[in-house]
PDB file as gemmi writes it, atoms N, CA and C in Angstrom:
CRYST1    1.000    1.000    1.000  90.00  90.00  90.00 P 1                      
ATOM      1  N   UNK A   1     -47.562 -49.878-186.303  1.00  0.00           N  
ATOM      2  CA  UNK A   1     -46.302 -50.603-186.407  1.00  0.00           C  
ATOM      3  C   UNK A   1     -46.121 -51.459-185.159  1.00  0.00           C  
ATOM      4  N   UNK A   2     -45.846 -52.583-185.691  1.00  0.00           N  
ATOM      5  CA  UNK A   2     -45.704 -53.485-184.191  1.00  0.00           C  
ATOM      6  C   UNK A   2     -44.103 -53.825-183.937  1.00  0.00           C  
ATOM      7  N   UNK A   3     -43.671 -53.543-183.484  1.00  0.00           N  
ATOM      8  CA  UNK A   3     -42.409 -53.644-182.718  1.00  0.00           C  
ATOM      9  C   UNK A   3     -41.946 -54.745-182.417  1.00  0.00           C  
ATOM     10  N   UNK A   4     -42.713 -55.459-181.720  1.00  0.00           N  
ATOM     11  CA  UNK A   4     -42.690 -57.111-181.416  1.00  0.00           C  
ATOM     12  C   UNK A   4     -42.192 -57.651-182.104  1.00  0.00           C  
ATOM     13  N   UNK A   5     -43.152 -57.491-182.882  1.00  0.00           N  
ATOM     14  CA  UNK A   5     -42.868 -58.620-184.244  1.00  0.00           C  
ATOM     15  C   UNK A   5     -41.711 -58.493-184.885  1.00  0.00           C  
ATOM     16  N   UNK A   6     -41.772 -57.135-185.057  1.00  0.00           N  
ATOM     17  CA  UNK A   6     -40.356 -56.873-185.808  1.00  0.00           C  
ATOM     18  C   UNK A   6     -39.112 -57.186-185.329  1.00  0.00           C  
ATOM     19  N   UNK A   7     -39.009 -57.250-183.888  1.00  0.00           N  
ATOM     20  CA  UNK A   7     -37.940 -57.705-182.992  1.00  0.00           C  
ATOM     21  C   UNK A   7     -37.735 -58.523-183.066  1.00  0.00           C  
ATOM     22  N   UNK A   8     -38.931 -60.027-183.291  1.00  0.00           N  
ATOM     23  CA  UNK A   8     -39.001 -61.284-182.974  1.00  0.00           C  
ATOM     24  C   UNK A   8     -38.480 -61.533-184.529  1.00  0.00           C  
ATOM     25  N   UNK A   9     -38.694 -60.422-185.674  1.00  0.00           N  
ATOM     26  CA  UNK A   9     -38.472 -61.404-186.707  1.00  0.00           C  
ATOM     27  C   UNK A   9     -36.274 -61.191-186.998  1.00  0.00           C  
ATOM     28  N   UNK A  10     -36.517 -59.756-186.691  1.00  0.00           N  
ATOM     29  CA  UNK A  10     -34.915 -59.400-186.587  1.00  0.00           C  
ATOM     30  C   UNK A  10     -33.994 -60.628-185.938  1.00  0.00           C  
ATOM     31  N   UNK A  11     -34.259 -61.012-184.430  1.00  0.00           N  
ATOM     32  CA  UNK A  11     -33.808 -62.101-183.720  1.00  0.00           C  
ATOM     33  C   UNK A  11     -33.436 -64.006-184.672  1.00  0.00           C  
ATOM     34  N   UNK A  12     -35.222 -64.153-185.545  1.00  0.00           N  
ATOM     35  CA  UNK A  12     -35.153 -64.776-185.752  1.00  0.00           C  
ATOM     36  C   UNK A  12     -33.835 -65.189-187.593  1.00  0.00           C  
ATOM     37  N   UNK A  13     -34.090 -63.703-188.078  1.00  0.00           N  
ATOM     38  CA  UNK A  13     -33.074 -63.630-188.876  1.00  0.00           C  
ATOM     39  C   UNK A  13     -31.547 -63.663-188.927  1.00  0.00           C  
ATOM     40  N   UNK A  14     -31.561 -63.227-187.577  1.00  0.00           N  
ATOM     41  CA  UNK A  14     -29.655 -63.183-187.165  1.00  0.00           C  
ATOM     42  C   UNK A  14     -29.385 -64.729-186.638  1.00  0.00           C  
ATOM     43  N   UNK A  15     -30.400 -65.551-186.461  1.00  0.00           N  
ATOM     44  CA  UNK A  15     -30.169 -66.613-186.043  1.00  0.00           C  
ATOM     45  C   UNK A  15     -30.010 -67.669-187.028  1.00  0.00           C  
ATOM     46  N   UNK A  16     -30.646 -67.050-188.053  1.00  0.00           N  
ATOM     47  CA  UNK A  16     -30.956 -68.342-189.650  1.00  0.00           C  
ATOM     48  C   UNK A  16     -29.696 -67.880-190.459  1.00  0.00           C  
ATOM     49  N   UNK A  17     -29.199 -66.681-190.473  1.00  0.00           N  
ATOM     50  CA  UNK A  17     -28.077 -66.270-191.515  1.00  0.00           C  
ATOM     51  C   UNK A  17     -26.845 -66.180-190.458  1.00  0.00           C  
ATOM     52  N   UNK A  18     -25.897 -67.054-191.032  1.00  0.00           N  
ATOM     53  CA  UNK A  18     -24.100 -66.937-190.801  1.00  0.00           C  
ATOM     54  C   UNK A  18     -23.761 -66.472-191.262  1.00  0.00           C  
ATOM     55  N   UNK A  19     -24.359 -65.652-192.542  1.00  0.00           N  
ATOM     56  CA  UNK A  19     -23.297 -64.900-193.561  1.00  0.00           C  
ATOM     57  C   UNK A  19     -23.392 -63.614-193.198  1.00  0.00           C  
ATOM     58  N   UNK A  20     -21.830 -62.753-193.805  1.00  0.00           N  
ATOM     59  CA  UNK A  20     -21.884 -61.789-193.623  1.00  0.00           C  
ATOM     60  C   UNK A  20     -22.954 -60.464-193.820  1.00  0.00           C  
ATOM     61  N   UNK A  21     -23.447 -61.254-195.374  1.00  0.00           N  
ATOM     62  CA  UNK A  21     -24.922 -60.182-195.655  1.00  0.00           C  
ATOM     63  C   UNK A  21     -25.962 -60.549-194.656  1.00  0.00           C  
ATOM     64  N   UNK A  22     -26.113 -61.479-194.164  1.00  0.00           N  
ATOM     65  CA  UNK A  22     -27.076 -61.870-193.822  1.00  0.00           C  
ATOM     66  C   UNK A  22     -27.009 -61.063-192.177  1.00  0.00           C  
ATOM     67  N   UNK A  23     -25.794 -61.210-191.139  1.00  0.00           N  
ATOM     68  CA  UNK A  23     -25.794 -60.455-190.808  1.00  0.00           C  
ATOM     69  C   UNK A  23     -25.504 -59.053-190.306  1.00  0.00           C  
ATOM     70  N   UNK A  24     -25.540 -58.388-191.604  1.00  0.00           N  
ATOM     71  CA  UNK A  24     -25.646 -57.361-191.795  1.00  0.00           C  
ATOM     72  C   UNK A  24     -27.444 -56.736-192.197  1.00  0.00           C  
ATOM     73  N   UNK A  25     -27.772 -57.500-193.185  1.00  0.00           N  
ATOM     74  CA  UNK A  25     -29.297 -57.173-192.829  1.00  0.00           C  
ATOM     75  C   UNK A  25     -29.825 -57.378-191.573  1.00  0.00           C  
ATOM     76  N   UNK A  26     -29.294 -58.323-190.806  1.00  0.00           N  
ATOM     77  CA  UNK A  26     -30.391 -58.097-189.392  1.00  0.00           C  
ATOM     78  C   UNK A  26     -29.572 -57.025-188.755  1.00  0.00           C  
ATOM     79  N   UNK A  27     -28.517 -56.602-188.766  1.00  0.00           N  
ATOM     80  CA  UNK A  27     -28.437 -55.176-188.201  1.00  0.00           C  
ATOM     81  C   UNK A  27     -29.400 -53.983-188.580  1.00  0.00           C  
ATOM     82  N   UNK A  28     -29.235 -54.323-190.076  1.00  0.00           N  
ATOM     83  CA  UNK A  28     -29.858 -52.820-190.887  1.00  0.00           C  
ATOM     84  C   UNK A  28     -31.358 -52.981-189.889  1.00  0.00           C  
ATOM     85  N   UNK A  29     -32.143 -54.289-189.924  1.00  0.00           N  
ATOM     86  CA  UNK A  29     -33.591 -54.488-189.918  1.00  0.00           C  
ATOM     87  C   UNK A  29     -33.545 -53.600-188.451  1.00  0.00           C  
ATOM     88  N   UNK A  30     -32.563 -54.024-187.527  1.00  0.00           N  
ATOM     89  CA  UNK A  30     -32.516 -53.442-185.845  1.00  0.00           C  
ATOM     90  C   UNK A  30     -32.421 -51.968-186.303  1.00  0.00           C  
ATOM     91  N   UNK A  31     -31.065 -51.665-186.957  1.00  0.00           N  
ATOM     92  CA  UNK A  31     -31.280 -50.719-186.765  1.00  0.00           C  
ATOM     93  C   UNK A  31     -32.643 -49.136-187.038  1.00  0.00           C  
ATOM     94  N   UNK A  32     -33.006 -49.934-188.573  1.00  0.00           N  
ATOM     95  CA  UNK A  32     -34.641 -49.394-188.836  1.00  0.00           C  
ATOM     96  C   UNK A  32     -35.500 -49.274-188.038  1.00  0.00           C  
ATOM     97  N   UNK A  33     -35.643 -50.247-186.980  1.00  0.00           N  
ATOM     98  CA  UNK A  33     -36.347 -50.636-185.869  1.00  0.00           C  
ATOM     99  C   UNK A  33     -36.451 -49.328-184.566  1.00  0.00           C  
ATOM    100  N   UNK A  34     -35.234 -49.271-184.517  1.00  0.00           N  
ATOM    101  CA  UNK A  34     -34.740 -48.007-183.663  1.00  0.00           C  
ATOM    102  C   UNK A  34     -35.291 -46.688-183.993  1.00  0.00           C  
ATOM    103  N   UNK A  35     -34.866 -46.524-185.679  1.00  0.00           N  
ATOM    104  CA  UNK A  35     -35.346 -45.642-185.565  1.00  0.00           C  
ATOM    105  C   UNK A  35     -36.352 -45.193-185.668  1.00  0.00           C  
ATOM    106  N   UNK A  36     -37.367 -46.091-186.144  1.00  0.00           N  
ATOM    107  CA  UNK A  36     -39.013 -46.157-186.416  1.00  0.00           C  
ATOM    108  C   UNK A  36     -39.625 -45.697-184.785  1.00  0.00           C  
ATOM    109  N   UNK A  37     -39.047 -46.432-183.940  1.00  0.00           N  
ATOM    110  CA  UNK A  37     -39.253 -46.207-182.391  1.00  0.00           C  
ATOM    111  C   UNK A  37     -38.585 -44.792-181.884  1.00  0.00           C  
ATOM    112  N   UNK A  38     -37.594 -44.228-182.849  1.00  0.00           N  
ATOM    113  CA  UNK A  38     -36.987 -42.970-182.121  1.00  0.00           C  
ATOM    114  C   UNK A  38     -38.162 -41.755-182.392  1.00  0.00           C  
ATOM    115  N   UNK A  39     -38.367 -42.058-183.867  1.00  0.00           N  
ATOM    116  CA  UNK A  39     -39.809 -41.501-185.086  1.00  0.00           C  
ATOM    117  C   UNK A  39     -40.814 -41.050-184.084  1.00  0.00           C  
ATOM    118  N   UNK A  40     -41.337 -42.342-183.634  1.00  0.00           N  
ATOM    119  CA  UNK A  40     -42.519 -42.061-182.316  1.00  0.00           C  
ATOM    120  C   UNK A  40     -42.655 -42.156-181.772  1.00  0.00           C  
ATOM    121  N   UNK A  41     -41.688 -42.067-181.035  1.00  0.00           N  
ATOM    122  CA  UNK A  41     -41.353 -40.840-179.406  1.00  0.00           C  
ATOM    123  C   UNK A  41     -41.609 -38.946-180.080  1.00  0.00           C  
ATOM    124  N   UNK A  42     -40.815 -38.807-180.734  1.00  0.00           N  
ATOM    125  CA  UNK A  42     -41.002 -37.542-181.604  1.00  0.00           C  
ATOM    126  C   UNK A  42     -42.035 -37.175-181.666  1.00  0.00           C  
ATOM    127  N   UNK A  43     -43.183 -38.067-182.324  1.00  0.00           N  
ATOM    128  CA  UNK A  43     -44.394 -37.635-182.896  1.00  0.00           C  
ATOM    129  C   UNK A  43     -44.677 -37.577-181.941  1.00  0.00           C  
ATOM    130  N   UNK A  44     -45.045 -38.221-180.638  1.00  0.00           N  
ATOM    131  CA  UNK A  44     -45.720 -38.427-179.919  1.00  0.00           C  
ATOM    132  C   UNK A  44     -45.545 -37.059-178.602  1.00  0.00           C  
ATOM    133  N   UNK A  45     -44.320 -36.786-178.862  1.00  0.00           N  
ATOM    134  CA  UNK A  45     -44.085 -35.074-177.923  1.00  0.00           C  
ATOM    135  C   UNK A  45     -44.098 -34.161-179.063  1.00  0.00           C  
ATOM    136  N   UNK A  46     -44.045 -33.906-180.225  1.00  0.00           N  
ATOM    137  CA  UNK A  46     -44.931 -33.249-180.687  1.00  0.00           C  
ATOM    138  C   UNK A  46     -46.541 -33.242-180.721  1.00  0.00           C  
ATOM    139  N   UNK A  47     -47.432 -34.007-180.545  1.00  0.00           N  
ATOM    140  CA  UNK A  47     -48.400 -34.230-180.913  1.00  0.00           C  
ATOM    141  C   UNK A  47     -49.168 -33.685-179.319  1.00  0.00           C  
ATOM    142  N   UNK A  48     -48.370 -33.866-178.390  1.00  0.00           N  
ATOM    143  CA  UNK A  48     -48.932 -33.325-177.061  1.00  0.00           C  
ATOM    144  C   UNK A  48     -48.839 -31.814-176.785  1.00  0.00           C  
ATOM    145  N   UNK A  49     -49.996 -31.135-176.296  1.00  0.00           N  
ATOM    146  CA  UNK A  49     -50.437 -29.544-176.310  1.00  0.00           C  
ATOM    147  C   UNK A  49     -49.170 -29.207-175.104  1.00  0.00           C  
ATOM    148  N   UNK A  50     -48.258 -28.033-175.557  1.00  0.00           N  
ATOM    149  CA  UNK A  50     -47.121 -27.689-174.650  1.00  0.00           C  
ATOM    150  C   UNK A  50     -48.345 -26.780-172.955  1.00  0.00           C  
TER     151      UNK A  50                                                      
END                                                                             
């Protein structure tokens, strides 16, 4: 999962839509974003020998 991109495309969406749906999907997209990144941090201290 690339992050970047996804940031760069979130940014570029809140910038193309004035409307209310519109931004509201680039919230949803951020907020997915977050948590995809909260996801693996998780995995990633699970996945390390205690």
């Amino acid at each position: 999962m690339n992050t970047a991109s996804n940031t760069a495309t979130v940014r570029a969406t809140a910038a193309a839509n004035s409307t209310w749906l519109g931004k509201l999907r680039a919230v949803a997209l951020h907020a997915l974003n977050l948590h995809l990144q909260n996801c693996a941090v998780i995995a990633e201290a699970h996945r390390r020998p205690q």
